[in-house]
N, C-alpha and C positions, 0 to 999 in steps of 0.2 A: 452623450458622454462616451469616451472612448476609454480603453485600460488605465493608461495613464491617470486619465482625471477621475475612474474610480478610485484606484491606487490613495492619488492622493487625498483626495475624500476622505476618506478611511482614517490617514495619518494625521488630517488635517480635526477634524472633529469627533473622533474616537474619546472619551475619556481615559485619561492614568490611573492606573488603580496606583492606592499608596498600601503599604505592611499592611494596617490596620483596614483596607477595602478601599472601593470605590466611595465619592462622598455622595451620591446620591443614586434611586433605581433609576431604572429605565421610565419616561415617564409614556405615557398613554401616547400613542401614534405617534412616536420619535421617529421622522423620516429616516434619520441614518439608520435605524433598526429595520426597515424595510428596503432601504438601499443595500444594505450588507447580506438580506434576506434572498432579494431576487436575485445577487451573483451574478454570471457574466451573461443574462438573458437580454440585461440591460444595455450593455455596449454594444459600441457602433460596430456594424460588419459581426453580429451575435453568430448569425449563419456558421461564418466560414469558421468558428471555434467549434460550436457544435457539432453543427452536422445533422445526421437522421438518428444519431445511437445515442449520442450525452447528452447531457442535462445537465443543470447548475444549480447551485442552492450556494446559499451561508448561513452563517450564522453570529449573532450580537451575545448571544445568550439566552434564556428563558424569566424573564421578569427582571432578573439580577443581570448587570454586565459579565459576559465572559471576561476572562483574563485574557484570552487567548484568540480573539476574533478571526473568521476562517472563508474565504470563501472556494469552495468544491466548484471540481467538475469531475460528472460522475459516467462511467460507460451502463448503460443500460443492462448489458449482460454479467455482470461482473460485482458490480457495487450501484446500488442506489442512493445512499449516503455514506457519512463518513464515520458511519460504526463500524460496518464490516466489507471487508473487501481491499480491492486497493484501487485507489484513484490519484486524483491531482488537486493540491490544494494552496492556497495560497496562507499563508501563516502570519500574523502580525504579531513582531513580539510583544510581550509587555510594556517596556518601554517605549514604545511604537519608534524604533529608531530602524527598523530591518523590516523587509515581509521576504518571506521565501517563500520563490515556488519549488513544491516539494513533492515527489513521486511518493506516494505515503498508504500509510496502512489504517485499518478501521483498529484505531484504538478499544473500545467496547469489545470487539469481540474475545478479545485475548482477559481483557479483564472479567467476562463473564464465563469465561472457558476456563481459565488456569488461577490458581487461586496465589496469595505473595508474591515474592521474586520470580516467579514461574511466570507472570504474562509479560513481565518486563524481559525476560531472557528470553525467553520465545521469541517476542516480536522483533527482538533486536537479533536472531539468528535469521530471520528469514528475511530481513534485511540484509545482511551480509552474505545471502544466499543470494540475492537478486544482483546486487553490485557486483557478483563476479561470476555473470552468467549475461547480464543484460549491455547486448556491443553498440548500440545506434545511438549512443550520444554526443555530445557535441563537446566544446572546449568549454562552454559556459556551463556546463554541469561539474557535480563534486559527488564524490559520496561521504567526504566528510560532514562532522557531527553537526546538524544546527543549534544554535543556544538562542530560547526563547525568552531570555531572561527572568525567569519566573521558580527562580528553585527560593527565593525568599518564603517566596506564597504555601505555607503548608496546608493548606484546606484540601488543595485539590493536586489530583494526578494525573488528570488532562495534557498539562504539558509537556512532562515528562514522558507520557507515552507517545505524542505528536516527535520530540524529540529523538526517542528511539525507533518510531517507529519508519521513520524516514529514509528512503532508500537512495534517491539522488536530490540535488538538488540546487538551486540557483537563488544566491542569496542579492538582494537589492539593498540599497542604502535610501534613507528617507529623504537624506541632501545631496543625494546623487542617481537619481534613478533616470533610464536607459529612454528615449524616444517611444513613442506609442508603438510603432514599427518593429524594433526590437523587441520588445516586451510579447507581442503578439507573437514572432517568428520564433523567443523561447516556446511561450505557449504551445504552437503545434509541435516543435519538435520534441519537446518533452510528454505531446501526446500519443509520439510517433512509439518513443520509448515503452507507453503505455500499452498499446499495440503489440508491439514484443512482448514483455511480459504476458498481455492473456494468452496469445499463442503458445507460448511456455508452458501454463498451467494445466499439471497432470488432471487436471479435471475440470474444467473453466465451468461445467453447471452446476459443479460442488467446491464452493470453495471451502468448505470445510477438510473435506477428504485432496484437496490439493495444496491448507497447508499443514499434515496432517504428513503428509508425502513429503513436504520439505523439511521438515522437523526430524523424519524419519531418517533421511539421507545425510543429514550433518554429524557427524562422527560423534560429538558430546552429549546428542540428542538423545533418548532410550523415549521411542514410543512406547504409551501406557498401551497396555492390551484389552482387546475384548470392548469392557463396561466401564475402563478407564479411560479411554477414548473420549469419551463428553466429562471431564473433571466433576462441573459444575451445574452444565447446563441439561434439565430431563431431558432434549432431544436427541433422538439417535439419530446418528449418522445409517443414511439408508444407501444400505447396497444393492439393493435390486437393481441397479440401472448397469450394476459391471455383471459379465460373464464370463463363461469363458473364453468369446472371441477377445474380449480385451485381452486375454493373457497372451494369446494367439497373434496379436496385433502388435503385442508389446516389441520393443528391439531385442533382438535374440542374441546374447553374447557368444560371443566366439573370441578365443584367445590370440592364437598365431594364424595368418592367412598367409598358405603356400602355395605356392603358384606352380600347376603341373609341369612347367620347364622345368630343370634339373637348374639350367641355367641361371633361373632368378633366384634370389636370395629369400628367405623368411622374410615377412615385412610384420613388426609388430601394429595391433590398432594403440590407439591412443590412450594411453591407460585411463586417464579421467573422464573420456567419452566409456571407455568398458564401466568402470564401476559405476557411471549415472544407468546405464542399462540395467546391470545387475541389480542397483538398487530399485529400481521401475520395477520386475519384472517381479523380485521378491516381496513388494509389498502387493502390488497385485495379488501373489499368491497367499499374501496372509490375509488380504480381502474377500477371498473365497473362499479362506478355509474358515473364516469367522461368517462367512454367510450362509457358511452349507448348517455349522455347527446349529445356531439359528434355526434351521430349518428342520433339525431332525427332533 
């Protein structure tokens, strides 16, 4: 089985939910429930998707058909599934008329961290924090909205946060979908993308305190302080792993750079590259002064 014919698989024997549900559960060892399960371990040339770092999984749902069938690929260091972190995932809509592969976010996390409107704003700024920071895409990528078709469905909020929480993404048609080839060459280059972004990440072993850091830098954002940091969840956020070489480490701003010739002119730096500094460099320092605080 190659992408494509899992693809269509999917589209092909998926159940419709109607308003009122699905018409019947999942029954006992429904192979498409372990077909959608194993994820892209299954297709041909699984290797050259993988690799040594990612992993695969999906999912059907848990006894009850999901709405919103999914199947992940996950980087090892970063995200292990598709609660928390950020990976790539493959989205079928409800009306199974679309699937999108979509650079996306662990929905759970934001709903067990921020409570209301708060995890839906959240996840949709750090989206909009990625699309205009992340350059190695391709023409077949968007950062416009996906529609999963599923705002009928008011049981669940799965979708909607799949929705928001989507950063780029490359939408398919169920009566028009691309060669195995293509499908596969989005795949890695959308995993190239992925690449970039953990690079990026002000903390790649905490993804909490890196988005946490992006949250901090969007101008509409007001980090909670201290003990408002975890809304929701009893874990703290542990700082022992930053120092003060991290602050040391951080990018040092500086404003005007003059050049000892008389001759050359001031050359300003970049203002939007200064304030991402400034911003690093300030919350570092509010990382230490909330850890020393702690400590006395």
């Amino acid at each position: 089985m190659n992408l494509k014919e899992l693809i269509k698989y999917v589209f092909e024997h998926y159940p419709i939910r109607k308003p009122t549900g699905f018409n019947e559960r999942q029954g006992k060892g429904d192979p498409l429930v372990s077909i959608i399960k194993k994820g892209l371990t299954q297709i041909e040339n699984s290797e050259l998707v993988l690799g040594e770092r990612y992993s695969s999984k999906g999912s059907a749902g848990m006894g009850e058909w999901a709405t919103i069938p999914w199947i992940g690929l996950f980087d090892h260091e970063i995200s292990m599934s598709a609660k928390k972190g950020f990976d790539l995932v493959y989205l079928f809509s409800a009306d199974l008329k679309t699937v999108y592969l979509s650079l996306n976010q662990g929905w759970n996390f934001y709903q067990n961290k921020y409570s209301g409107k708060s995890a839906l704003e959240n996840i949709t700024k750090v989206s909009e924090y990625w699309r205009s920071r992340l350059t190695r895409t391709t023409d077949s990528m968007t950062g416009d909205s996906i529609d999963l078709h599923a705002s009928q469905f008011k049981n669940t909020k799965l979708p909607r946060g799949y929705e928001q929480g989507s950063i780029l993404n490359i939408e398919y048609r169920r009566d028009n979908l691309p060669d195995n080839v293509t499908l596969i060459s989005d795949l890695l280059a959308m995993r190239t993308v992925l690449e970039e972004l953990k690079r990026q990440l002000f903390s790649p072993d905490d993804l909490e305190i890196s988005i946490a850091y992006i949250l901090r830098s969007t101008k509409k954002c007001q980090l909670p302080v201290d003990s408002q940091l975890n809304t929701k969840s009893e874990k703290k956020i542990d700082y022992s792993s930053l120092t003060n070489m991290d602050l040391e480490k951080a990018p040092q701003p500086s404003g005007i750079l003059q050049d000892s010739n008389p001759g050359f002119l001031a050359r300003s730096r970049d203002y939007a590259e200064l304030q991402r500094d400034n911003t690093r460099v300030g919350f570092l320092g509010e990382i230490l002064v909330l850890k020393k605080k702690r400590n006395l």
